[in-house]
N, C-alpha and C positions, 0 to 999 in steps of 0.2 A: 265231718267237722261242722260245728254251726255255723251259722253265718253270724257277726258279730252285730250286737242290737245297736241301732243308732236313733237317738231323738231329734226330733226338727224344730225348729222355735222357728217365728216367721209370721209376722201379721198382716203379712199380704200374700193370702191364700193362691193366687194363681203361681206364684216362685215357687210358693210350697210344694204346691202338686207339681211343678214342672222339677224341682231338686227329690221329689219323690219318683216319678218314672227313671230319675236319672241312677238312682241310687238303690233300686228293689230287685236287680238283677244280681246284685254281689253282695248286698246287705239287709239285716232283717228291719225295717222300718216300724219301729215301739208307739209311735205316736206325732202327731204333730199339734204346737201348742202355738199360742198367739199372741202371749205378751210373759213380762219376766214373771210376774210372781207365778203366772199356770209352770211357766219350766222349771221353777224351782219344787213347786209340788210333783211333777210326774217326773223329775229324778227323782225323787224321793222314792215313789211309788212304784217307776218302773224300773229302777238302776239299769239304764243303759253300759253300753262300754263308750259311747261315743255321743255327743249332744253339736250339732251344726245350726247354729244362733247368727239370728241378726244383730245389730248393737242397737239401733232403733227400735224400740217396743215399747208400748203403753206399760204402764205404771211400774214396773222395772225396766230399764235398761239391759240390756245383754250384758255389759263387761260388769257392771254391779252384781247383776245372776249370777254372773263366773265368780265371780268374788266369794260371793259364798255357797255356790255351790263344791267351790275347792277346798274348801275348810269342812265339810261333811262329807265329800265323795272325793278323794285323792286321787281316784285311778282313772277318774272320767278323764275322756280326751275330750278340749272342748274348739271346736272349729267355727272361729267367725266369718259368715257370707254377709257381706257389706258393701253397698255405695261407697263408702266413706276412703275416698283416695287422699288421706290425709294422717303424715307418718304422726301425729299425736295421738290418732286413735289406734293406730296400729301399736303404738309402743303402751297406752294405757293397758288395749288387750295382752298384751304377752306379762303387764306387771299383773294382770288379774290373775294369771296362771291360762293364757287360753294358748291349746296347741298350735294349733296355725289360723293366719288371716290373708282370705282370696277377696277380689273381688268380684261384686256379680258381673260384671262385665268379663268375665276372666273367659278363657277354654274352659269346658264342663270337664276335661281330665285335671286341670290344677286341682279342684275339690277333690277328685277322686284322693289322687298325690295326695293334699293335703290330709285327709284321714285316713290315708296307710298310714301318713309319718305320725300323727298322732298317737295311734293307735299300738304303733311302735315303741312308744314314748319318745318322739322326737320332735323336733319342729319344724313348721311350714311357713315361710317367709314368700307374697306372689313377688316376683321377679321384676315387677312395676314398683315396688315399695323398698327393696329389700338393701340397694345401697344408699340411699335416703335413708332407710333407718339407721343400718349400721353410722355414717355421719352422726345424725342425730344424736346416737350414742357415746359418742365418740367426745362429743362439746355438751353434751348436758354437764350443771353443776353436779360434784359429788353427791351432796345432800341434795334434795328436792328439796325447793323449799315454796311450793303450789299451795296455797291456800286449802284447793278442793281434799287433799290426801290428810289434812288434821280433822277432818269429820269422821263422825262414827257410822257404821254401818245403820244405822237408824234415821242418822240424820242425814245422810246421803238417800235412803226411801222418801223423807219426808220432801228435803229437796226436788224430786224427780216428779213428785205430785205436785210440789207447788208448780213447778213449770207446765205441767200438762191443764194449771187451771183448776185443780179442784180445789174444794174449800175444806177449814180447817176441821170441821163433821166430815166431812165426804171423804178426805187423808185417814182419817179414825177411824172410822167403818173399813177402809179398805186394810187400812195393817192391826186392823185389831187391838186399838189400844184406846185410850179415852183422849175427849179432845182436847182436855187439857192438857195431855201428854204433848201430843203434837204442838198447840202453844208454847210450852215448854223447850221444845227441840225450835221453834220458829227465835226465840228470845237467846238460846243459846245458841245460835246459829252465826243471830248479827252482833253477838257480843263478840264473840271468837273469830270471825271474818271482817272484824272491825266494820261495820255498815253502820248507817243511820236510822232506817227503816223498816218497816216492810217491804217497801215499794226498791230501793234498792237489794234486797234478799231476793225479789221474785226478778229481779234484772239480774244479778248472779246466777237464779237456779236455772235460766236457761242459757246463759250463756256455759253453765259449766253442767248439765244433770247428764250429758251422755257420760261422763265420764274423763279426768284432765289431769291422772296422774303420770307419771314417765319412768320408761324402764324399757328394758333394752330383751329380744330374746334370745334362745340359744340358737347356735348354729343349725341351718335349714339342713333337710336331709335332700337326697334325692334317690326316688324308688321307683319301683315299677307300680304305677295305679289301678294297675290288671291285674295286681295280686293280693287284694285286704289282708289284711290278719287280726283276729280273730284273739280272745285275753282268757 
């Protein structure tokens, strides 16, 4: 039986290589990339069965990447490895569609656990977050009503560059589009988030570019992480 392919994202190569030794004994390791748009091209290119993302990455974000990488690859399990001990990003990840979320600080077997269950089609909740979230879900309002989830997938890219600092040429070049477009996505941006500026847009786009929508996942599994499986 094969081993089942997995993709790495991770812009700090040394985690990379060390979540790669961890992971080449049970799993075929397809690639390691470094920021969100390279992981949205090499699923494209390599269809893994599995993709383990940071949510911190240059000019895509990881839960953005999920976002549409779910909308073109359904069967992808997507497993976020993250700092971020913070149940808002753990519940944006599970609204992005992402299988399970560990922290790096975690045991090297929760990762493992965590893409069995993925890979299972199920979910991985770390045991640090897991009844915080449930709360969380518990008292969120019915409707969302977050500002950041009435943006379009566009304008949440252009967002994530404005925060990284680039300029309104340099967003254009990167997603392929003219600059005027981008202007256009910066002007419909402060219209619809009701802002006054620019200068208030680039205080939004970092306060919200990782990602600030809310949602709740499904029930965590619990498996043996000495036994992958394979799609």
């Amino acid at each position: 039986m094969r081993k089942p392919r997995i993709l790495l994202a991770d812009d700090h190569r040394m985690v990379a290589e060390g979540v790669r030794g961890l992971l080449e004994p049970a799993y075929e390791l397809v690639g390691i990339v470094e920021d969100g748009r390279a992981l949205l091209e090499a699923v494209d290119r390599l269809r893994p069965d599995a993709v383990v993302a940071d949510i911190s990455m240059p000019l895509l974000n990881g839960i953005e990447a999920v976002r549409q990488i779910k909308k073109r690859h359904k069967s992808v399990a997507v497993i976020f490895l993250t700092m971020h001990v913070d149940v808002n990003y753990a519940a944006s990840a599970f609204e992005a569609g992402a299988s399970g979320y560990v922290l790096k600080h975690s045991a090297s077997s929760e990762l493992l656990t965590a893409i069995g269950c993925g890979l299972k089609g199920k979910t991985y909740i770390t045991p640090l977050l897991a009844g915080e979230l449930l709360q969380f879900q518990r008292e969120k309002p019915a409707v969302a009503a977050d500002a950041f989830s009435k943006l379009t997938t566009r304008q949440r890219e252009v967002l994530q560059l404005i925060a990284e600092g680039f300029s309104v040429k340099e967003s254009a070049a990167i997603l392929g589009i003219s600059a005027r477009t981008v202007e256009f996505h910066k002007y419909t941006m402060i219209e619809s988030l009701g802002l006054k500026s620019s200068a208030e847009l680039i205080r939004f786009a970092v306060e919200h570019a990782a990602g600030a929508s809310r949602a709740g996942p499904r029930l965590a599994c619990d498996i043996d992480p000495s036994a992958p499986t394979g799609s």
